[in-house]
C-alpha positions, 0 to 999 in steps of 0.5 A: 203569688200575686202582690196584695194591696193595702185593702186586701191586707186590711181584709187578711187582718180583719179574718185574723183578728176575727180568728182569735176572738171565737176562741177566747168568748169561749175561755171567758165562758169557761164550762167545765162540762165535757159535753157542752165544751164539745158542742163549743168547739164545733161551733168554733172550728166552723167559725175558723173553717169559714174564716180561713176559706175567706181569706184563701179566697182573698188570697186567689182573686183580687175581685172576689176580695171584698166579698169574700171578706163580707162572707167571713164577717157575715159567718163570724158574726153567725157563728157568734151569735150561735156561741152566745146563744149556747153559752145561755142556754147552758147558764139557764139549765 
Protein backbone atom coordinates (compact mmCIF):
# COMPACT_ATOMS: atom_id res chain seq x y z
CA UNK A 1 0.00 0.00 0.00
CA UNK A 2 1.26 3.24 -0.72
CA UNK A 3 1.92 6.09 1.71
CA UNK A 4 -1.31 8.88 1.56
CA UNK A 5 -0.36 12.65 1.58
CA UNK A 6 -1.96 15.35 3.94
CA UNK A 7 -4.46 16.06 0.71
CA UNK A 8 -5.45 12.79 0.26
CA UNK A 9 -6.10 12.12 3.96
CA UNK A 10 -8.18 15.20 3.84
CA UNK A 11 -10.15 13.55 0.96
CA UNK A 12 -10.67 10.29 3.24
CA UNK A 13 -12.12 12.30 6.01
CA UNK A 14 -14.37 14.54 3.69
CA UNK A 15 -16.02 10.77 2.52
CA UNK A 16 -16.14 9.81 6.02
CA UNK A 17 -17.70 12.43 7.51
CA UNK A 18 -19.87 12.70 4.59
CA UNK A 19 -20.83 9.02 5.30
CA UNK A 20 -22.30 9.73 8.56
CA UNK A 21 -24.49 12.63 7.58
CA UNK A 22 -27.06 10.55 5.14
CA UNK A 23 -27.87 8.53 8.00
CA UNK A 24 -28.63 10.78 10.42
CA UNK A 25 -30.99 13.30 7.89
CA UNK A 26 -32.84 10.27 8.04
CA UNK A 27 -33.09 9.75 12.03
CA UNK A 28 -33.98 13.37 12.24
CA UNK A 29 -36.66 12.73 9.85
CA UNK A 30 -37.89 10.17 11.57
CA UNK A 31 -41.14 8.31 9.76
CA UNK A 32 -42.46 5.47 11.07
CA UNK A 33 -44.04 4.13 7.81
CA UNK A 34 -42.30 0.88 6.92
CA UNK A 35 -42.49 1.77 3.04
CA UNK A 36 -41.02 4.95 2.95
CA UNK A 37 -38.53 4.11 5.55
CA UNK A 38 -37.44 1.40 2.63
CA UNK A 39 -37.33 3.84 -0.13
CA UNK A 40 -34.89 6.09 2.63
CA UNK A 41 -32.60 3.46 2.98
CA UNK A 42 -32.02 2.85 -0.63
CA UNK A 43 -31.09 6.03 -1.15
CA UNK A 44 -28.84 6.09 1.47
CA UNK A 45 -26.78 2.44 0.90
CA UNK A 46 -26.48 4.15 -2.82
CA UNK A 47 -25.05 7.13 -1.07
CA UNK A 48 -22.78 4.99 0.93
CA UNK A 49 -22.13 2.81 -1.98
CA UNK A 50 -20.92 5.87 -4.10
CA UNK A 51 -18.90 7.21 -1.36
CA UNK A 52 -16.81 4.24 -0.23
CA UNK A 53 -16.05 3.61 -4.21
CA UNK A 54 -14.71 7.12 -4.00
CA UNK A 55 -12.42 6.69 -1.25
CA UNK A 56 -11.07 3.14 -2.76
CA UNK A 57 -10.51 5.01 -5.58
CA UNK A 58 -8.42 7.47 -3.64
CA UNK A 59 -6.80 4.86 -1.95
CA UNK A 60 -5.60 2.93 -5.49
CA UNK A 61 -4.38 6.22 -7.51
CA UNK A 62 -2.70 9.34 -6.34
CA UNK A 63 -3.88 10.87 -9.72
CA UNK A 64 -7.52 9.98 -9.87
CA UNK A 65 -7.81 11.42 -6.01
CA UNK A 66 -9.14 14.54 -6.66
CA UNK A 67 -11.42 13.66 -8.83
CA UNK A 68 -12.37 10.93 -7.15
CA UNK A 69 -13.08 12.98 -4.20
CA UNK A 70 -15.40 15.34 -6.62
CA UNK A 71 -17.45 12.09 -7.57
CA UNK A 72 -18.15 11.33 -3.95
CA UNK A 73 -19.28 15.14 -3.04
CA UNK A 74 -21.02 15.38 -6.34
CA UNK A 75 -22.91 11.71 -5.49
CA UNK A 76 -23.42 12.69 -1.89
CA UNK A 77 -24.67 15.98 -2.72
CA UNK A 78 -27.24 13.71 -5.26
CA UNK A 79 -28.21 11.52 -3.13
CA UNK A 80 -29.22 14.21 -0.59
CA UNK A 81 -31.24 16.29 -2.56
CA UNK A 82 -33.12 13.03 -3.66
CA UNK A 83 -33.56 12.26 0.29
CA UNK A 84 -34.82 15.60 0.79
CA UNK A 85 -37.06 15.63 -2.00
CA UNK A 86 -38.67 12.17 -0.30
CA UNK A 87 -38.68 13.44 2.81
CA UNK A 88 -41.31 16.35 1.32
CA UNK A 89 -42.94 14.33 -0.67
CA UNK A 90 -43.65 12.06 2.21
CA UNK A 91 -44.62 15.13 4.78
CA UNK A 92 -47.19 16.46 1.76
CA UNK A 93 -49.37 13.16 1.74
Amino acid sequence: MRELTLLETGYLCGGLVLSLVLPLMMSFHGSQKMATKRSYMKTIWTGQALLAFAGLAVLASAPFAPYAAAFGLLSWSGCALLLFRQFHMACNT
